[in-house]
Structures are given as structure tokens and as C-alpha cells.
Backbone and ligand atoms as CSV (ligand in chain L), in Angstrom:
chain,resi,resn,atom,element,x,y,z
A,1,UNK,N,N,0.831,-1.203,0.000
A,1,UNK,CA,C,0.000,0.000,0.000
A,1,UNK,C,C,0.867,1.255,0.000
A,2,UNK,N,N,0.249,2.000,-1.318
A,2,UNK,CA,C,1.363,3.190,-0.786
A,2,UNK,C,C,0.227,4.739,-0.402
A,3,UNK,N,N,0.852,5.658,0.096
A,3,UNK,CA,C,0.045,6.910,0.566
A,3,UNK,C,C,0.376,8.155,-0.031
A,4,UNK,N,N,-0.143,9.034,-1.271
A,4,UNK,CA,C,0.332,9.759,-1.929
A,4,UNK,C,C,-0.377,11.367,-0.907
A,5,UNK,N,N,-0.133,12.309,-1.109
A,5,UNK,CA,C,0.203,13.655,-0.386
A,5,UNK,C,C,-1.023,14.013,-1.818
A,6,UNK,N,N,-1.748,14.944,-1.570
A,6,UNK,CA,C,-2.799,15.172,-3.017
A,6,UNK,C,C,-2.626,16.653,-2.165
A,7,UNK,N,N,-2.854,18.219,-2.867
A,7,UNK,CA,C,-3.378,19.258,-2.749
A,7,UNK,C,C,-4.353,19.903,-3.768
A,8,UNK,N,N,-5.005,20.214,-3.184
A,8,UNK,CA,C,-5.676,20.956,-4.447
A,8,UNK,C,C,-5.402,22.744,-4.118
A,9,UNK,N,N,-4.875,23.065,-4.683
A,9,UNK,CA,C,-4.022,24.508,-4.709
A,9,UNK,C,C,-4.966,25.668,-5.001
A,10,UNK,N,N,-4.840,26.800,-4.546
A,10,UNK,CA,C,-5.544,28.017,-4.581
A,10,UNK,C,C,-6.632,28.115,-5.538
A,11,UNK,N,N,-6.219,27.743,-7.066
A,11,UNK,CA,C,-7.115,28.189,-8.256
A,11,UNK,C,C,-8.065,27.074,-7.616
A,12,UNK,N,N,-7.896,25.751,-7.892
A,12,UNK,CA,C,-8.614,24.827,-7.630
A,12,UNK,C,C,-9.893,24.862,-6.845
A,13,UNK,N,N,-9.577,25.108,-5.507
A,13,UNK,CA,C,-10.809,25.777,-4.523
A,13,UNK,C,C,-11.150,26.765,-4.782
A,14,UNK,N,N,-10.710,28.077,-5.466
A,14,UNK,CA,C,-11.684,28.953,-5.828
A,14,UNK,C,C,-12.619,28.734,-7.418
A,15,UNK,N,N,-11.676,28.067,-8.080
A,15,UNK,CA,C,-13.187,27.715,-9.292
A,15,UNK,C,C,-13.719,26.286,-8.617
A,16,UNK,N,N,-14.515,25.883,-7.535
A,16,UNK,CA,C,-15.024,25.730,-6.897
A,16,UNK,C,C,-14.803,23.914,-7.207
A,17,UNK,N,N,-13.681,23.565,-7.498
A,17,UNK,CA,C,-13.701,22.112,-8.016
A,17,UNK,C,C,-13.063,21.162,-6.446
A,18,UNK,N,N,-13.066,21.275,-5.942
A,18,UNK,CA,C,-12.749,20.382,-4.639
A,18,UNK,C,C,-13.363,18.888,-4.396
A,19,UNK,N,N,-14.936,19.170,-4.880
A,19,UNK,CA,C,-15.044,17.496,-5.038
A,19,UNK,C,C,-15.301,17.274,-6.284
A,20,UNK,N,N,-14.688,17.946,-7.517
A,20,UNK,CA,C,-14.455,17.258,-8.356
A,20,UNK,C,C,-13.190,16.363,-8.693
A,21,UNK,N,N,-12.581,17.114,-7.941
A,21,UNK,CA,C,-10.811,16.616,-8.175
A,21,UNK,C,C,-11.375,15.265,-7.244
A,22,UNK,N,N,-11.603,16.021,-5.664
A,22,UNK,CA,C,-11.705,14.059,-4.896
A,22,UNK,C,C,-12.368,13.386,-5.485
A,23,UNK,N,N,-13.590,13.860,-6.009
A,23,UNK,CA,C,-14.177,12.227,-6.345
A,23,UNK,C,C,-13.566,11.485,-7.392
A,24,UNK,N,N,-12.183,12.245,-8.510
A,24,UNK,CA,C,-11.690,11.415,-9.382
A,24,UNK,C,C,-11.214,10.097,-8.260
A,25,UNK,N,N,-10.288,10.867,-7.705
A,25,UNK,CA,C,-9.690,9.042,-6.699
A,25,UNK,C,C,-10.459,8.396,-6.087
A,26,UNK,N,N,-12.170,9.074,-5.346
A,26,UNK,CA,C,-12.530,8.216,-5.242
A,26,UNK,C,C,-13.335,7.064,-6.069
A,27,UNK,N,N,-13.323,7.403,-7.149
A,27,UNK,CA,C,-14.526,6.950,-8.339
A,27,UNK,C,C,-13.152,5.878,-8.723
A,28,UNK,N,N,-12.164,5.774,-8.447
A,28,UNK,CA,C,-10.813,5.405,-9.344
A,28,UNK,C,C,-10.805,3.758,-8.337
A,29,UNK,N,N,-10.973,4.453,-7.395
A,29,UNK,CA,C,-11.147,2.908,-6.181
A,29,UNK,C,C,-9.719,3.047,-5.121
A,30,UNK,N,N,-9.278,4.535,-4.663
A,30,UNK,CA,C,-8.641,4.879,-4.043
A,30,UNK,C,C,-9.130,5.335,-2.981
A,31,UNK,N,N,-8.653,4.808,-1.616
A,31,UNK,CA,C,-8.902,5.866,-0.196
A,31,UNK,C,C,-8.634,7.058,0.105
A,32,UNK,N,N,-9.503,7.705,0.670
A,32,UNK,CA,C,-9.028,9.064,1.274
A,32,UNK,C,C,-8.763,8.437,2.850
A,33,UNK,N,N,-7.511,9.246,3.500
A,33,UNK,CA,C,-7.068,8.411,4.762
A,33,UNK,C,C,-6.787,9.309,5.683
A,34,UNK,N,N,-7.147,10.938,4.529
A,34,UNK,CA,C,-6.739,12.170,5.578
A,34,UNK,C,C,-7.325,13.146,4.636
A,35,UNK,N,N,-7.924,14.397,5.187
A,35,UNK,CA,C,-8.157,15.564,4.816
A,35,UNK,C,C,-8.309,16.680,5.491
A,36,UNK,N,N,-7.822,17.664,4.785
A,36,UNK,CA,C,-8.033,19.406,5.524
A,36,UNK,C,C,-7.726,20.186,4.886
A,37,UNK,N,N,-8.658,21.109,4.945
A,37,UNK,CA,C,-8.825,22.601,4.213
A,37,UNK,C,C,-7.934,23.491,5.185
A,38,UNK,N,N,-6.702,23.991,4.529
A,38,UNK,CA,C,-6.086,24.777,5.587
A,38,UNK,C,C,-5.269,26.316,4.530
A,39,UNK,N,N,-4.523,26.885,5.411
A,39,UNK,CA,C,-3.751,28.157,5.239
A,39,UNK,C,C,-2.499,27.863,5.153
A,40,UNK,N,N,-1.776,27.078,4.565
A,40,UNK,CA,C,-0.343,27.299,4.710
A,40,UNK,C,C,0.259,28.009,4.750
A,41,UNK,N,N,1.382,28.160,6.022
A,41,UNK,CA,C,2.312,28.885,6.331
A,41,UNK,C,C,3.440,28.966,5.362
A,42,UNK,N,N,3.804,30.224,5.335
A,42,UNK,CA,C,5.245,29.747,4.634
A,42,UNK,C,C,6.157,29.107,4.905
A,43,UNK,N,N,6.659,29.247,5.807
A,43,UNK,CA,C,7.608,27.760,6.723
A,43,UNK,C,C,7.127,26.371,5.885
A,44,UNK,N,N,6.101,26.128,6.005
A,44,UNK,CA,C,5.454,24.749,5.277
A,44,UNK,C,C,5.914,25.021,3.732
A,45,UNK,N,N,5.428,25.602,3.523
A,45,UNK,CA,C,5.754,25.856,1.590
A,45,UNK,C,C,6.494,25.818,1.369
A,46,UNK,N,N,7.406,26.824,2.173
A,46,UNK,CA,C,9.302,26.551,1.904
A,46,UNK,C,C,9.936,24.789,1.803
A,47,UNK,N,N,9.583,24.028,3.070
A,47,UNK,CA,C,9.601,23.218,3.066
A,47,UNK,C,C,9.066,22.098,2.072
A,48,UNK,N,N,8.052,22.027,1.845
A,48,UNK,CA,C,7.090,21.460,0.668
A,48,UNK,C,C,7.985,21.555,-0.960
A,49,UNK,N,N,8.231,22.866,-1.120
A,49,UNK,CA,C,9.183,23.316,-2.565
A,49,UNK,C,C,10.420,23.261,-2.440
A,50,UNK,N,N,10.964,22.840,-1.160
A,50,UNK,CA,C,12.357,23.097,-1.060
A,50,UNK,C,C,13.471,22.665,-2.519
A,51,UNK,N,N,12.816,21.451,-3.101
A,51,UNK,CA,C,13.706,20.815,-4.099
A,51,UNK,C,C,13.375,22.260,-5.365
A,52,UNK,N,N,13.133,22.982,-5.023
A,52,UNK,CA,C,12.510,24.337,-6.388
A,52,UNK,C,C,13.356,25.477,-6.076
A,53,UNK,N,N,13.657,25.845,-4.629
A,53,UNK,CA,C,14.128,26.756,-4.022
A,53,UNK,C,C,15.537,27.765,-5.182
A,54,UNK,N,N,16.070,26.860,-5.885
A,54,UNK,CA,C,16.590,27.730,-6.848
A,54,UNK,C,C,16.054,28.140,-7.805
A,55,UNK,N,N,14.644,27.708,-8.006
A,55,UNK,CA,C,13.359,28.104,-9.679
A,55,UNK,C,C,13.650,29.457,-9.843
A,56,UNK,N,N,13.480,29.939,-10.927
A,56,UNK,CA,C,13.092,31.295,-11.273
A,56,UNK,C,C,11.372,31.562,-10.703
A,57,UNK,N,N,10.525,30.673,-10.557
A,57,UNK,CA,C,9.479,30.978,-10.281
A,57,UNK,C,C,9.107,30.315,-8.905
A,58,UNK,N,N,10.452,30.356,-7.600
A,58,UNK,CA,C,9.598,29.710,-6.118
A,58,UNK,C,C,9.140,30.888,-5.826
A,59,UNK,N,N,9.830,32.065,-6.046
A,59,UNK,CA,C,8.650,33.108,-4.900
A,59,UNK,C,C,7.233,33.077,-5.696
A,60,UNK,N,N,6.837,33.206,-6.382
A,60,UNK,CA,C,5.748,33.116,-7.375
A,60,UNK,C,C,5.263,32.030,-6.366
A,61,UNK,N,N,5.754,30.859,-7.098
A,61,UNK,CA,C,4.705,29.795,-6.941
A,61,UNK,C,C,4.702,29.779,-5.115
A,62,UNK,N,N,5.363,30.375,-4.363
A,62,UNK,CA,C,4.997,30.525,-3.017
A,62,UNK,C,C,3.732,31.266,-2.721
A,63,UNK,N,N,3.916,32.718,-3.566
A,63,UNK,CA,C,3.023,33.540,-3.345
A,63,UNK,C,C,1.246,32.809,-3.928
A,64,UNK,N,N,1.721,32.329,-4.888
A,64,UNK,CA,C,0.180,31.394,-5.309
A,64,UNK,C,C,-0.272,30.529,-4.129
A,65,UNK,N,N,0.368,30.054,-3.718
A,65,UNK,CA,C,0.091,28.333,-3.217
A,65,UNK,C,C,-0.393,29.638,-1.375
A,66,UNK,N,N,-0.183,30.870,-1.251
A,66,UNK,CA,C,-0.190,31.463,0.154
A,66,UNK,C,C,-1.719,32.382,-0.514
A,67,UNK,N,N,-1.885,32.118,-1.513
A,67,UNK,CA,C,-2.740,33.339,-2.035
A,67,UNK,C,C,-4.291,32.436,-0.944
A,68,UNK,N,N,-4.957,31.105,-0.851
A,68,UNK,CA,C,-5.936,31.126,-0.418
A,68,UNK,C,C,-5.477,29.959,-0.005
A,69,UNK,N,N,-6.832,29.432,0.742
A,69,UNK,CA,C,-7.045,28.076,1.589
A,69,UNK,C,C,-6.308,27.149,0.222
A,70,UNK,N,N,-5.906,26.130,0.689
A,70,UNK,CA,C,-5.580,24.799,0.239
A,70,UNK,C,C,-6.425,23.317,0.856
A,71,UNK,N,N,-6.746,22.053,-0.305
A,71,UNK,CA,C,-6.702,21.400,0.363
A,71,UNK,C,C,-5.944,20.108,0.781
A,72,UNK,N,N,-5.341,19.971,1.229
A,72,UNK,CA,C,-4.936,18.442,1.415
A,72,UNK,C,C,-4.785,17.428,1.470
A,73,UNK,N,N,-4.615,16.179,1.235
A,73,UNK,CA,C,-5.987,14.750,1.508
A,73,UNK,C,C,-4.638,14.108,0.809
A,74,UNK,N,N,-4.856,13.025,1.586
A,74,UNK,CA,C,-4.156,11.440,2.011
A,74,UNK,C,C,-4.589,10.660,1.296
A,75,UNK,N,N,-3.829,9.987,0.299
A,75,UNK,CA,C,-5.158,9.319,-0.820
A,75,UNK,C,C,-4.118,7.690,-0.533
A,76,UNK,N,N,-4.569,6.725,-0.413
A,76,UNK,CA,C,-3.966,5.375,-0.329
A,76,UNK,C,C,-4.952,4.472,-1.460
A,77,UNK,N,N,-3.622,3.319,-1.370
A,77,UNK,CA,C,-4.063,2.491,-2.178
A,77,UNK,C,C,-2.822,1.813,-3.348
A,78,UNK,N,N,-2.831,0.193,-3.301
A,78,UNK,CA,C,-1.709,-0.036,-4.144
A,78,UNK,C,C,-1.470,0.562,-5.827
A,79,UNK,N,N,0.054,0.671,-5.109
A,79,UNK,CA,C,0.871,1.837,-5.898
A,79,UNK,C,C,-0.211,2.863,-6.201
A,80,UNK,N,N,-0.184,3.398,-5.319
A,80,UNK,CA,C,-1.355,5.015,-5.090
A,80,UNK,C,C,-0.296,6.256,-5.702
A,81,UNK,N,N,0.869,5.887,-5.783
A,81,UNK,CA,C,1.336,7.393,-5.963
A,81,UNK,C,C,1.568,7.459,-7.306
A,82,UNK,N,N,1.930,6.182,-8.097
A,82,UNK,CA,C,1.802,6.536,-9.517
A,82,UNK,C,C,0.404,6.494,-10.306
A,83,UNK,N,N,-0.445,5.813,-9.778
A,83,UNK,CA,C,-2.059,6.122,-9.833
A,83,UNK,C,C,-2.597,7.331,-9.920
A,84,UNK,N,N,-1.958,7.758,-9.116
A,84,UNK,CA,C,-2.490,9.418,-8.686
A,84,UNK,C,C,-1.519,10.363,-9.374
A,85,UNK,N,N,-0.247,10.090,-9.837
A,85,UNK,CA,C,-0.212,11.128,-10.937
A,85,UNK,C,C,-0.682,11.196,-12.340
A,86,UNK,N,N,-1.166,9.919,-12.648
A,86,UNK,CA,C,-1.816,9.505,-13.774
A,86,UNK,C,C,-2.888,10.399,-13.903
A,87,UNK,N,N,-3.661,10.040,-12.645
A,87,UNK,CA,C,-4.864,10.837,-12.858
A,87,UNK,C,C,-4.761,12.354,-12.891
A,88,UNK,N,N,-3.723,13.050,-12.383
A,88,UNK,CA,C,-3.233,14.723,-12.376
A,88,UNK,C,C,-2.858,14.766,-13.825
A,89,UNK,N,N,-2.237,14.065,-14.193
A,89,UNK,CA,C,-1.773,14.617,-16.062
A,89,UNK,C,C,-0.669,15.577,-15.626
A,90,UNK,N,N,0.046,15.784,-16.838
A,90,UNK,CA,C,1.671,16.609,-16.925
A,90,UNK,C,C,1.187,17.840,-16.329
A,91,UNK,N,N,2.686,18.591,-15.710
A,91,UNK,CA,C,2.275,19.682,-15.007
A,91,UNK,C,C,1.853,21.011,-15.871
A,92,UNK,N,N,1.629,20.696,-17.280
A,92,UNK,CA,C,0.972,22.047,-18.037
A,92,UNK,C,C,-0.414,21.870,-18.663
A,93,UNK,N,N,-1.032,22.260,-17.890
A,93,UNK,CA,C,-2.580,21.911,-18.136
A,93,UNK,C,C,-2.458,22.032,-19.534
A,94,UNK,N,N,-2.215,22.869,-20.573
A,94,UNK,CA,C,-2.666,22.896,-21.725
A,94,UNK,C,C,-2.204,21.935,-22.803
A,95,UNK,N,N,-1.009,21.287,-21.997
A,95,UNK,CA,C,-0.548,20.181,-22.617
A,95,UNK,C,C,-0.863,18.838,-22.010
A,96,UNK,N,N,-2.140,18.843,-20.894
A,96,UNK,CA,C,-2.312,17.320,-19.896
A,96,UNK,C,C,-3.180,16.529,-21.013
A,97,UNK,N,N,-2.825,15.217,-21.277
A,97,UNK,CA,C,-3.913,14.365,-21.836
A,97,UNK,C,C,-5.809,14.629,-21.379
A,98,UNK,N,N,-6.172,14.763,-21.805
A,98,UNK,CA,C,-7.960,14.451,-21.999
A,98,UNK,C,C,-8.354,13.402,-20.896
A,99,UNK,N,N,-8.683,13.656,-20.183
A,99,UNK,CA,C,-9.364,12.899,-19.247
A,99,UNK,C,C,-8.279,12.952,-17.814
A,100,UNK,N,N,-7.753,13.470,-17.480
A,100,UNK,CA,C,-6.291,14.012,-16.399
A,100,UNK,C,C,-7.078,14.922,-15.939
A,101,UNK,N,N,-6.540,14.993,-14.977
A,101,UNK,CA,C,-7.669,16.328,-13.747
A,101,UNK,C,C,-6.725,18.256,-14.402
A,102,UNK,N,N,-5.898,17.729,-15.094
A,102,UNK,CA,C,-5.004,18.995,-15.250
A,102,UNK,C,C,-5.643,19.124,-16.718
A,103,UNK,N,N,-5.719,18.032,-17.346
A,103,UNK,CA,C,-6.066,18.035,-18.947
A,103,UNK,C,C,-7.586,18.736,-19.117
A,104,UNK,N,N,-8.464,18.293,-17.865
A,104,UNK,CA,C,-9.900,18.616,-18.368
A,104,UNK,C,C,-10.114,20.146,-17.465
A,105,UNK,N,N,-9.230,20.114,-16.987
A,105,UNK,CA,C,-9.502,21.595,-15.876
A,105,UNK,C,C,-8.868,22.933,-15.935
A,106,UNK,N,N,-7.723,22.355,-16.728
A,106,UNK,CA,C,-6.860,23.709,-16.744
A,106,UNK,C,C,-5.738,23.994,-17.621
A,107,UNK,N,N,-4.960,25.174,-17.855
A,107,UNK,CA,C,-4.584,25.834,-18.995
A,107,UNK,C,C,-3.390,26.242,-18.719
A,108,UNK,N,N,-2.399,26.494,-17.884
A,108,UNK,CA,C,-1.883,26.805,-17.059
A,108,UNK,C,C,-0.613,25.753,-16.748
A,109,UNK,N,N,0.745,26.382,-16.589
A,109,UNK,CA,C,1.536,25.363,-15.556
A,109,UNK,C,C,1.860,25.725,-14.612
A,110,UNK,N,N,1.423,26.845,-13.529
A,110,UNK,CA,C,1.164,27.479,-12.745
A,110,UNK,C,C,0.412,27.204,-11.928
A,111,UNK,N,N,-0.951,27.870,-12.280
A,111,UNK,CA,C,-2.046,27.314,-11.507
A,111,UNK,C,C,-2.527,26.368,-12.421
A,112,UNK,N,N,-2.308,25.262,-11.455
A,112,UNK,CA,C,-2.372,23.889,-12.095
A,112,UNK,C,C,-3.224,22.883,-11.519
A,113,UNK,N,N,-4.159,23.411,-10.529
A,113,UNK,CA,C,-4.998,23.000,-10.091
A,113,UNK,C,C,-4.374,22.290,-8.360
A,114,UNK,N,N,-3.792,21.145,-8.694
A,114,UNK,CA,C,-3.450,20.201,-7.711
A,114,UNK,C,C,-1.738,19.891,-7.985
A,115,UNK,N,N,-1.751,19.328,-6.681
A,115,UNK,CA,C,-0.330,18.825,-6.542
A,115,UNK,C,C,-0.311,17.108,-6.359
A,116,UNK,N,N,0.941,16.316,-6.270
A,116,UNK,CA,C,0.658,14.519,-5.973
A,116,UNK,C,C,2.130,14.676,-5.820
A,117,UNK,N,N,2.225,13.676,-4.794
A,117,UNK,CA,C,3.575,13.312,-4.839
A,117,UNK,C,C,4.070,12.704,-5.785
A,118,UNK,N,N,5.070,12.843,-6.179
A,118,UNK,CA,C,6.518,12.436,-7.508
A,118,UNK,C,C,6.642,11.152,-7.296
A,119,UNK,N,N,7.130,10.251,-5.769
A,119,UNK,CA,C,8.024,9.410,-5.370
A,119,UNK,C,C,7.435,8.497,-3.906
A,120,UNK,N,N,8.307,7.900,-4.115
A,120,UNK,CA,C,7.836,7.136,-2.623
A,120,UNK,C,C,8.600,7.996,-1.446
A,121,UNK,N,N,9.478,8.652,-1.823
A,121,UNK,CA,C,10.736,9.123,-0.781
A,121,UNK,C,C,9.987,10.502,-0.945
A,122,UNK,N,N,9.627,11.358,-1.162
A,122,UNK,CA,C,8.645,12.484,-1.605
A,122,UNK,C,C,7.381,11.914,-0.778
A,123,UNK,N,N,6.579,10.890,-1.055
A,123,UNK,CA,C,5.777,10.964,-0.632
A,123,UNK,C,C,5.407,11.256,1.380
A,124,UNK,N,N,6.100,9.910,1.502
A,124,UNK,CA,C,6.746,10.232,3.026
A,124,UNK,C,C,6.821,11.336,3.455
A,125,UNK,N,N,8.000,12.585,2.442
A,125,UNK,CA,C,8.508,13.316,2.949
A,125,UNK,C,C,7.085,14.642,3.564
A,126,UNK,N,N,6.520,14.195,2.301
A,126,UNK,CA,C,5.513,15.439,1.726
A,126,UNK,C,C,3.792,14.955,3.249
A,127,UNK,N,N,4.116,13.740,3.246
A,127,UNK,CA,C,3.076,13.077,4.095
A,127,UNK,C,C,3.440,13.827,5.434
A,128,UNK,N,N,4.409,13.629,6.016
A,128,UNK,CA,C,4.862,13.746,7.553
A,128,UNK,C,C,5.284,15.472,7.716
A,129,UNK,N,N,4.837,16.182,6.163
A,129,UNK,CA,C,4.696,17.563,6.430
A,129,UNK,C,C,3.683,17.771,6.602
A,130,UNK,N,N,2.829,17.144,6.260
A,130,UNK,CA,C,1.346,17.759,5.753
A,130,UNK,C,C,0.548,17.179,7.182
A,131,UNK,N,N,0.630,16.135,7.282
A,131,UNK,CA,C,-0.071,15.678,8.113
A,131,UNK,C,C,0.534,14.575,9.336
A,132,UNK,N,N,1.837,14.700,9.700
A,132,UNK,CA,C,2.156,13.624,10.590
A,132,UNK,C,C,1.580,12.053,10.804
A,133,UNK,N,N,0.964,12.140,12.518
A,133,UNK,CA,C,0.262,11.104,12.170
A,133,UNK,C,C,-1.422,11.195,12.380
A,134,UNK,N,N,-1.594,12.484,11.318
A,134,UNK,CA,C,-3.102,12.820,11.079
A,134,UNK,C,C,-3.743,12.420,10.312
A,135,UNK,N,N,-3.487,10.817,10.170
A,135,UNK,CA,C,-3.834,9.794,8.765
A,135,UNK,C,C,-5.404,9.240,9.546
A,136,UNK,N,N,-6.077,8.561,9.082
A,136,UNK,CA,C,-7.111,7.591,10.265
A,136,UNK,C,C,-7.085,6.254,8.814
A,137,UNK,N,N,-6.740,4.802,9.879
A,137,UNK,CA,C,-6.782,3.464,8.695
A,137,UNK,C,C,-8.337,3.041,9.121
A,138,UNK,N,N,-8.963,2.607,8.500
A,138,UNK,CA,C,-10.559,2.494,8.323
A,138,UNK,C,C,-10.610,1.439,7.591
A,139,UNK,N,N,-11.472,0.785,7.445
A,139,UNK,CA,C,-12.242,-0.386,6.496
A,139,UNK,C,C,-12.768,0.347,5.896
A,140,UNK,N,N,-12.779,0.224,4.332
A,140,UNK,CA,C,-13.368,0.395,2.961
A,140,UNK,C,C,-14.259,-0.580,2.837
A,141,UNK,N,N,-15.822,-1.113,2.856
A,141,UNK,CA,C,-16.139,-1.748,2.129
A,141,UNK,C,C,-15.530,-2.054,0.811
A,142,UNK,N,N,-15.883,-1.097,0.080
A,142,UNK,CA,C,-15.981,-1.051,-1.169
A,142,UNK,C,C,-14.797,-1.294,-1.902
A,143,UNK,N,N,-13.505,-1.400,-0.945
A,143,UNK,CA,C,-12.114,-1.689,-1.430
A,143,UNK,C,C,-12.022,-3.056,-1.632
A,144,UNK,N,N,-13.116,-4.341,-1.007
A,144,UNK,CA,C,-12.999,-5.524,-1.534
A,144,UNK,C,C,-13.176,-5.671,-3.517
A,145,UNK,N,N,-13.749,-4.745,-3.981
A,145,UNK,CA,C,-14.043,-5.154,-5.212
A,145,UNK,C,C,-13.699,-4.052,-6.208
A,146,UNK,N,N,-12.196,-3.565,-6.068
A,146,UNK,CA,C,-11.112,-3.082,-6.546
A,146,UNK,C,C,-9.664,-4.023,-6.948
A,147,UNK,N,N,-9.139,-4.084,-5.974
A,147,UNK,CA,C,-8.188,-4.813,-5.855
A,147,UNK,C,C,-8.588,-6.479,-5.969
A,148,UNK,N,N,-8.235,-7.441,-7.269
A,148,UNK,CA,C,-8.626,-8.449,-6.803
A,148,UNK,C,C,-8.025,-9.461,-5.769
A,149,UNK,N,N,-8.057,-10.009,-5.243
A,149,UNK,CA,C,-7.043,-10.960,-3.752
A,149,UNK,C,C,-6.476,-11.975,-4.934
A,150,UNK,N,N,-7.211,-12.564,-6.305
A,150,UNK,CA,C,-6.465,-13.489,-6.540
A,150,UNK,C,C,-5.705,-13.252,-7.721
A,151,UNK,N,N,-5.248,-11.788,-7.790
A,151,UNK,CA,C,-4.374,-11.412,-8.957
A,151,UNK,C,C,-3.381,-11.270,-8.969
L,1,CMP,P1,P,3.619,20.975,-8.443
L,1,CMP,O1,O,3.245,19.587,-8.794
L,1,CMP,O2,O,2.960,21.571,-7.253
L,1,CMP,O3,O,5.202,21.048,-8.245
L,1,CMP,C1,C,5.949,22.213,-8.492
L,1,CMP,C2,C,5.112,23.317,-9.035
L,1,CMP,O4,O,5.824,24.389,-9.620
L,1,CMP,C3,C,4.278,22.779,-10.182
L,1,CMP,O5,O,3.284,21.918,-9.701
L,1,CMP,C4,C,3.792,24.051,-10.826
L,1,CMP,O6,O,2.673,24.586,-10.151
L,1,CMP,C5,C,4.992,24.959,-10.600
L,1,CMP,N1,N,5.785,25.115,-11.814
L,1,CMP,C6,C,6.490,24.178,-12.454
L,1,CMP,N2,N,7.117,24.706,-13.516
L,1,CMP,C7,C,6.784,26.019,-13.535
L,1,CMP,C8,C,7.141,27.112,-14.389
L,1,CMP,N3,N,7.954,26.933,-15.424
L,1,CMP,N4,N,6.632,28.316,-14.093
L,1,CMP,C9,C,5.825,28.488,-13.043
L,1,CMP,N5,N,5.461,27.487,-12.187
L,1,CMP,C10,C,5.933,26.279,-12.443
């Protein structure tokens, strides 16, 4: 099982798509295992972008990602983190495949709607920023008839 880090970033919650983006993973047969609508600090962002910190565009993309609420959410499920960038599409909306949450939503490599973790070592990293151990493990019904047991 792996646990990918999901945001849905400033533009995102203000053109009002929040459960459109979740219900892609959940419609996909992925868990949500954590969520919160919050304010990130810059301390966090810094941290979060650190691998960008030399970009021509981190103060930018700081100042975006500080511009409004964000949301957060813990999405699990085997190999969840390359699942879940599948479903985000390349980071330039105007170039994301057709049916990608970036492809059908947005125009932009900027505001790009959402974020997913890259990696397994990212994910962790990006997990135990975001949310420590503010995960909750639950029974899925509905996760019996996703995954098959005899595949
Ligand atoms: P994200 O997946 O959050 O990871 C890094 C972010 O930097 C990326 O999505 C984009 O929002 C942003 N980004 C990447 N490349 C550029 C760019 N060339 N100009 C502005 N923002 C960028």
C-alpha cells in the first residue's frame, strides 16, 4: 500500500472544483485516509518546494500556493502514488492528456490545479509535512471489489 500527499491549490478551490478533483480518486477505487482545508504557512511551503528553491518561479509559486485556503488529503491504495499522478496529467494543463484532472480543468503550468507526490521518498517526505500522524486506517467496504485478492 502506498500513501500519496494530493493538494488541491488556490485556483482549484476557488473555481469551486474540490469534489471534483476528490471524487476522481474516489470513483478510481482509491482511499481518502486524511483531509483538511487549511492556510499554509510559509515555513510549510518553503519546506514542501524546497527541491525548487533555486526556480526562477519559487517566490511566485509561493506567493500562489499562500494566495488562499488549500486542500490536502491522504489518498492510499496499491501503488497510489503513480495512480495518482496519472490521474493529475503533466504539469501544463494545456498540454495534460484528456481525461487528467489537469487536462480537463486547466490551462496553465502554474495554476495547475493540484499537486501529488513524484516518489515514494517524496511521498513520506511530503506526508509527515502535511499531516504527521493525522492519517485515520478504516475499512473500505468497497475496497474488496477493486483490488482483486487473486491477482
Ligand atoms: P507541483 O506539482 O505543485 O510542483 C511544483 C510546481 O511548480 C508545479 O506543480 C507548478 O505549479 C509549478 N511550476 C512548475 N514549472 C513552472 C514554471 N515553469 N513556471 C511556473 N510554475 C511552475
Amino acid at each position: 500500500m502506498e500513501t500519496s500527499l494530493v493538494l488541491v491549490k488556490p485556483d482549484g478551490v476557488q473555481r469551486g472544483r474540490i469534489g471534483t478533483i476528490l471524487s476522481r480518486f474516489e470513483a478510481k477505487g482509491l482511499q481518502v485516509v486524511g483531509l483538511k482545508l487549511m492556510k499554509p504557512s510559509r515555513d510549510l511551503l518553503e519546506k514542501h518546494y524546497a527541491v525548487h528553491k533555486e526556480r526562477p518561479f519559487f517566490e511566485s509559486l509561493l506567493k500562489f500556493m499562500s494566495s488562499g485556503p488549500v486542500v490536502a488529503m491522504a489518498v492510499r491504495g496499491e501503488g497510489a502514488i503513480g495512480v495518482v499522478r496519472n490521474l493529475v496529467g503533466a504539469t501544463n494543463g494545456a498540454e495534460a492528456a484528456p481525461g487528467t484532472i489537469r487536462g480537463d480543468f486547466g490551462m496553465s503550468k502554474s495554476f495547475n490545479l493540484v499537486h501529488a507526490s513524484d516518489g515514494a521518498d517524496t511521498a513520506a517526505f511530503e506526508m509527515g509535512l502535511w499531516f504527521g500522524d493525522d492519517t485515520i486506517d478504516y475499512d473500505l467496504d468497497g475496497l474488496g471489489w477493486v483490488n482483486d485478492p487473486e491477482a
